[in-house]
C-alpha angles and dihedrals in degrees: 000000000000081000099060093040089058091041084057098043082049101045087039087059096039086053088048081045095057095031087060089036092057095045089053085049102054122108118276116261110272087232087067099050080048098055097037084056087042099054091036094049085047092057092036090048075049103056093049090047090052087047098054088041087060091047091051096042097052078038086060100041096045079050102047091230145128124270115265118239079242086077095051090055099046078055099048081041094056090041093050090059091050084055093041092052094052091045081061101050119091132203089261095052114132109286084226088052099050084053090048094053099037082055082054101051094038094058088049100054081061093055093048084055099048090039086057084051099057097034086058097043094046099050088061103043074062103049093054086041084061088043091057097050091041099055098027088082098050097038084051092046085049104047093045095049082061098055095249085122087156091050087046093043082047093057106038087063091044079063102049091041086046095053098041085049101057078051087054084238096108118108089211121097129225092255100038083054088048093055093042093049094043089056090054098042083048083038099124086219088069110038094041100043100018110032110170084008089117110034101104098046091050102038079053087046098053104040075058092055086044094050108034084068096045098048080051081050094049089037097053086046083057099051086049097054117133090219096107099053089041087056095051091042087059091040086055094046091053086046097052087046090050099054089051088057099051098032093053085057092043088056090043094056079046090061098037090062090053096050096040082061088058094039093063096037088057080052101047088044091043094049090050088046095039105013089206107101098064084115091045091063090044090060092049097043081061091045102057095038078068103050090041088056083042093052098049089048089057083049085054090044088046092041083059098047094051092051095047086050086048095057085043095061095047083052089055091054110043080048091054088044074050089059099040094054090042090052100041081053100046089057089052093048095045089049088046087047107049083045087055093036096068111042086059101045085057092043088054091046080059102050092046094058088041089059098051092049084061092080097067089045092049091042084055089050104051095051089048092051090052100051084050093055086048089056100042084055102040100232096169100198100148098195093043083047099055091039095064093045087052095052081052091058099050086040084059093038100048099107085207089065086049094044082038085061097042105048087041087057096044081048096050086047096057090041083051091053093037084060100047083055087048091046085044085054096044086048085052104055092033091062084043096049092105126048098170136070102321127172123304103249137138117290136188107207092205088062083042089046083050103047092044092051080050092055096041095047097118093055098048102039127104091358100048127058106205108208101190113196101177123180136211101271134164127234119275125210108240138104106299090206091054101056093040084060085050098050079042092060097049098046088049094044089045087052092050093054088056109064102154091039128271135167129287121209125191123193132188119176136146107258118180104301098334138081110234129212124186125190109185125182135172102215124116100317128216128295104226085234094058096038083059096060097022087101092056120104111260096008110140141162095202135094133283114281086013099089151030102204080224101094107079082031089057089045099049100047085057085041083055086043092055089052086240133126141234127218126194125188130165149129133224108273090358107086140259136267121198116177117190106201108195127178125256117246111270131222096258092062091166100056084041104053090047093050083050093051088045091053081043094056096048087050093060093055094046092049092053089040082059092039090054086048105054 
């Protein structure tokens, strides 16, 4: 009797046991799944926006320009998933979870400030920017109408220094601006015979030279914020959360199919000594025929999920190779601007004063043209006739007309040159119009060394010295936009190395068979672990959001089409060489050419396969 009792206490806890077991056991609420995606997707959609706000921001300060309204609502965007997060926290949330997003809003509270900062300051770094080159024009015609050519000339440069400066482009310093700047506004030119005349001009110049430093100030404070470690701390924090949740109902299925084991073996024991629970397996079996169809639809559910998460990730990163491209080619298009940009102000200076010395000429004209019409019809006025001849000798003798003709022809010479640098430009991006596969022709390196330097001109100056020893070499049958891509590439990748200035060496000479071309820097040089994988697709160094890895990958496959080789030697803090040998162009130009496009063609559809991949 004592026996059975026990049997029945025993078989009633091992049922508890397995009742609690199988609550414990069972999936996680889809909510909070929901809401887990939900808060995880908000920090993620965060993180890019914040991404894409630095870029902007850097993107406003290298152009001396305001910020765009893009950037505010990046901001507002980044503000409205804070609210939406909180919105989404209850009394009961994780202790651990409520620090780690305080910390988070808290952090971002300091970058909305600071963001208000540098928006201010830089708004109006650009609206005296737009004051400078708004008055500069007028204040030159004027003070060259009055004779003061050195003050214009002074102030025509004060405008240009103080443009490229708000660009951060500029080779004057702040004090050195200052300076400049002090001297014109004490200069007794100006303040004798124009006084007020400036002001303007200088009060512009200098709120530039203010707020360009401290927009450097809010957008180094920016850089520095501590939002983005605050985000992955409370990423980290959700994720941690997450795996106890789910683990605690993963340990619990483990011992539930222990105990159910037992279970059935108490059962199965209880039904031989008491031959009454018969109904009571067969109960159980269904039951966990139940649980068992339950549980493979949740691995469905789950199966889906993964692969949704995982869509989501390659979207991610296509969107952040996006960026990087976007960004590399806003930089090349900012340094071909500002070299554009100043050629034709001053061309425009020049046809403005041109056009105002037109009066006097046509003043000259008109009077000649009478006296000639007096002579064709004889009219013989004596007095009508001298005084005409008289207003064409003070005409000759006006020292104004002479200087007039003079400066109008100095005037005519330096639009002339402004427009040679703006052809050689044009000739320059023509011939880079195309980077990818373009057709097979004949090709010198030192004019696509010189092309590329051309292109590359705002990363290399005032930081780079470009020492050039080219060689007599012969042409060579490619594709001229290829290898220009290639030449591109080096000289990028060697200016990067190079972050606190250095010296950069190309080098072009006949070697064998074969045309060589050196590019040596002495920057940082390469770490034998990295110059092992540096060939690979999507292998990079830089930053996140700064770089693709395809670059040197995509070089070296046309270099491959070309049936040329690339060399790579350097050493860690002592520089890099990198020496392109490609063949000389043989006597069957046409077979060749065609064995070349044909390279060429396969190349294309290796480098989109790589670019689907990544």
């Amino acid at each position: 009797m004592l026996r059975n009792i026990f049997l029945g206490i025993a078989g009633i806890l091992l049922a508890g046991l397995l009742v609690f077991l199988l609550v414990q056991s069972s999936a996680v609420d889809s909510e909070y799944y929901v809401d887990y995606g939900t808060r995880v997707n908000l920090l993620r959609q965060g993180e890019t926006d914040y991404q894409s706000l630095a870029e902007s921001l850097q993107s406003a300060y290298r152009e001396g320009r305001a910020v765009p309204n893009s950037a505010v609502v990046l901001m507002r965007r980044i503000q409205g998933g804070r609210d939406e997060l909180r919105a989404q926290f209850g009394s009961d949330e994780d202790p651990a979870l409520l620090r780690a997003f305080e910390e988070f809003a808290a952090a971002l509270e300091a970058t909305s400030a600071d963001f208000n900062v540098f928006v201010e300051r830089q708004g109006q770094l650009a609206s005296s920017v737009t004051t400078v080159r708004n008055e500069s024009p007028s204040i030159v015609r004027d003070l060259r109408r009055f004779q003061m050519q050195n003050l214009a000339q002074n102030v025509f440069a004060l405008a240009v220094e103080i443009m490229d400066y708000a660009s951060g482009s500029g080779s004057r310093s702040r004090e050195a601006l200052l300076e400049q700047i002090a001297a014109l506004e004490n200069d007794p030119q100006v303040t004798g015979r124009l006084p007020g005349k400036l002001d303007g001009l200088i009060a512009a110049g200098r709120t530039v030279i203010e707020q360009r430093g401290a927009a450097a100030d809010s957008l180094a404070r920016l850089e520095a914020s501590l939002l983005p470690g605050a985000s992955r701390t409370l990423q980290a924090t959700l994720r941690s959360i997450n795996r106890s949740v789910v683990g605690r109902a993963e340990r619990a299925r483990t011992l539930l199919g222990v105990f159910s084991v037992l279970f059935l073996l108490g059962i199965g024991y209880t039904a031989v000594m008491l031959r009454r629970s018969y109904g009571e397996l067969s109960d159980s079996k269904a039951a966990l025929e139940v649980l068992n169809h339950s549980l493979e639809e949740r691995v469905d559910a789950r199966t889906e999920q993964l692969s949704t998460a995982y869509d989501e990730l390659k979207e991610s990163q296509t969107q952040l190779v996006h960026a990087e491209k976007m960004s590399s080619l806003g930089e090349l298009v900012a340094g071909i601007s500002h070299e554009i940009n100043t050629p034709l102000w001053y061309l425009l200076s020049n046809a403005t004063l041109l056009q105002e010395r037109m009066t006097s000429f046509e003043n000259f004209v008109s009077v000649t043209e009478s006296l000639l019409d007096q002579l064709r019809e004889g009219d013989k006025d004596k007095a009508k006739f001298v005084r005409r001849l008289q207003e064409l000798d003070d005409m000759l003798l006006n020292e104004t007309m002479r200087d007039d003709i003079e400066e109008s022809t100095d005037l005519i010479r330096d639009s002339i040159e402004g427009l040679e640098q703006l052809a050689e430009m044009a000739q320059s991006l023509k011939d880079f119009s195309r980077l990818d596969r373009a057709a097979v022709d004949m090709f010198n390196v030192n004019d696509g060394l010189e092309k590329s330097l051309l292109i590359a001109k705002n990363f290399l100056k005032n930081r780079i010295t470009v020492h050039k020893q080219y060689g007599e070499v012969p042409d060579i049958r490619c594709a001229p936009g290829q290898i220009n891509q290639i030449f591109l590439n080096l000289i990028k990748n060697a200016s990067d190395a190079m972050d606190d200035g250095g010296e950069l060496t190309l080098t072009t000479r006949v070697d064998g068979d074969n045309v060589a071309i050196e590019v040596r820097d002495t920057g940082t040089g390469i770490p034998p672990e990295v110059l092992e994988k540096i060939r690979d697709p999507f292998f990079t160094t830089k930053e996140v959001g700064k770089g693709t890895g395809l670059g040197l990958s995509i070089s070296d496959k046309i270099i491959s089409a070309h049936a040329g080789s690339l060399e790579i030697d350097s050493v860690a803090g002592e520089g890099a060489t990198f020496t392109v040998r490609l063949p000389i162009a043989q006597a069957d130009g046409d077979s060749a050419a065609a064995e070349l496009e044909a390279e060429l063609d396969a190349l294309d559809g290796q480098l989109d396969q790589a670019v689907a991949a990544g």
